[in-house]
Each structure stands twice: as structure tokens, then as C-alpha cells.
C-alpha positions in Angstrom: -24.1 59.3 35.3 -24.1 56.9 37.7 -21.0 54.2 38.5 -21.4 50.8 38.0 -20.7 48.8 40.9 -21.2 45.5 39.8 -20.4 43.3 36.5 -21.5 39.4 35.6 -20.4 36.4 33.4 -22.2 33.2 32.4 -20.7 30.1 30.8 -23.1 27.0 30.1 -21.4 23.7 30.6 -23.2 20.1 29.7 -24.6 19.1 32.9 -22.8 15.5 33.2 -19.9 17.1 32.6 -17.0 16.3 35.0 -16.0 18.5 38.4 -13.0 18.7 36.9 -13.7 20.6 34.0 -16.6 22.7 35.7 -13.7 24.3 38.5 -11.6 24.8 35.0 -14.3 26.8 33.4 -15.2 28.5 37.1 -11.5 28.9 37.1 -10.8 30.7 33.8 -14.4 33.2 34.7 -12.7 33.8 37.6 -9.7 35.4 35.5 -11.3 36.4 32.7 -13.3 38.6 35.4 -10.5 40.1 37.2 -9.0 41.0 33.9 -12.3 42.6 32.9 -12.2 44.7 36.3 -8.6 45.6 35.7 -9.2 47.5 32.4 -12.2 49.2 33.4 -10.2 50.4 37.0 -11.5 48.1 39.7 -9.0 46.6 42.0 -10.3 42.8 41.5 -8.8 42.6 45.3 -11.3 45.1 46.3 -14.6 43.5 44.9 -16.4 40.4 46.5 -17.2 37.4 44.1 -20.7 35.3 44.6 -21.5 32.2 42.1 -24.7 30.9 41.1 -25.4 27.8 39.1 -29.1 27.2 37.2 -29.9 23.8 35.8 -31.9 23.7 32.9 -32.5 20.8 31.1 -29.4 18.9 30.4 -26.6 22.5 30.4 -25.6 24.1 33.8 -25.3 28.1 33.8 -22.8 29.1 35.6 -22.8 32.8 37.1 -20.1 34.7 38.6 -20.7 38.2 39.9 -18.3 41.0 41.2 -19.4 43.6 43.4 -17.6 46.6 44.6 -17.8 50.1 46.3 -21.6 50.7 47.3 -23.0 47.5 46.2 -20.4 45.3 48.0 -21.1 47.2 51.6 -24.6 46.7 50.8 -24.1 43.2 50.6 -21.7 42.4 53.1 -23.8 44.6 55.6 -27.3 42.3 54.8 -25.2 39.3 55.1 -23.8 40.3 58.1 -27.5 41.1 59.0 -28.5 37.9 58.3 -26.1 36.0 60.1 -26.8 37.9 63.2 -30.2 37.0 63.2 -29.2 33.1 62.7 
């Protein structure tokens, strides 16, 4: 069976909610994330963190995703790649 080597978690927030409150709730993903890694055995200081954010309608989605062993040098190597090419 193969390893996983990446994990995600996605709040919705009002949209005209304050910045305030949206960096608490990225805040408290962040952790809740790094806990999540911790009992499953990844090193939350090993993995790379991205964040994406979908409107729709009047909520916000906000997405936080880990990535570690293969998937992580995958995409640090096409970033890398990418910013070469810049």
C-alpha cells in the first residue's frame, strides 16, 4: 500500500468577514494540521504548507495543504522549474 504524502483541510468563513478573524481561523488550520501530522508520524517541520482561497457566493473556502516526502520534492523541484524559467 502506498504512503500518503499529502493531507488537506477546509474551513468556510463569511466572505465580509474581518482579516482579523480569517488569519485566526488560517491560524488555528495551521495547528490543527500540524497536530494531525504529528499523530499520524510526519514531522510538521519537514512538510511544505500551500493555501488556497475559493469565493463562492457570499463564504470564502479556505484550503491548507501539507505535502511531504515524494510529493514535497515534486513540488519544490517544478517550482524551482518555474522560477528558472521566469
Amino acid at each position: 500500500m502506498a504512503k500518503h504524502t499529502q493531507a488537506h483541510l477546509s474551513r468556510t468563513v463569511p466572505k465580509n468577514q474581518s482579516e482579523f478573524f480569517k488569519k485566526r481561523t488560517r491560524d488555528s488550520m495551521t495547528y490543527y494540521m500540524g497536530a494531525k501530522l504529528i499523530e499520524v508520524g510526519v514531522n510538521p517541520k519537514k512538510t511544505i504548507y500551500r493555501w488556497k482561497t475559493e469565493i463562492e457566493g457570499d463564504k470564502e473556502i479556505i484550503t491548507v495543504s501539507a505535502y511531504w516526502g515524494e510529493t514535497r520534492e515534486k513540488i519544490e523541484a517544478a517550482e524551482s522549474a518555474a522560477s528558472g524559467e521566469s
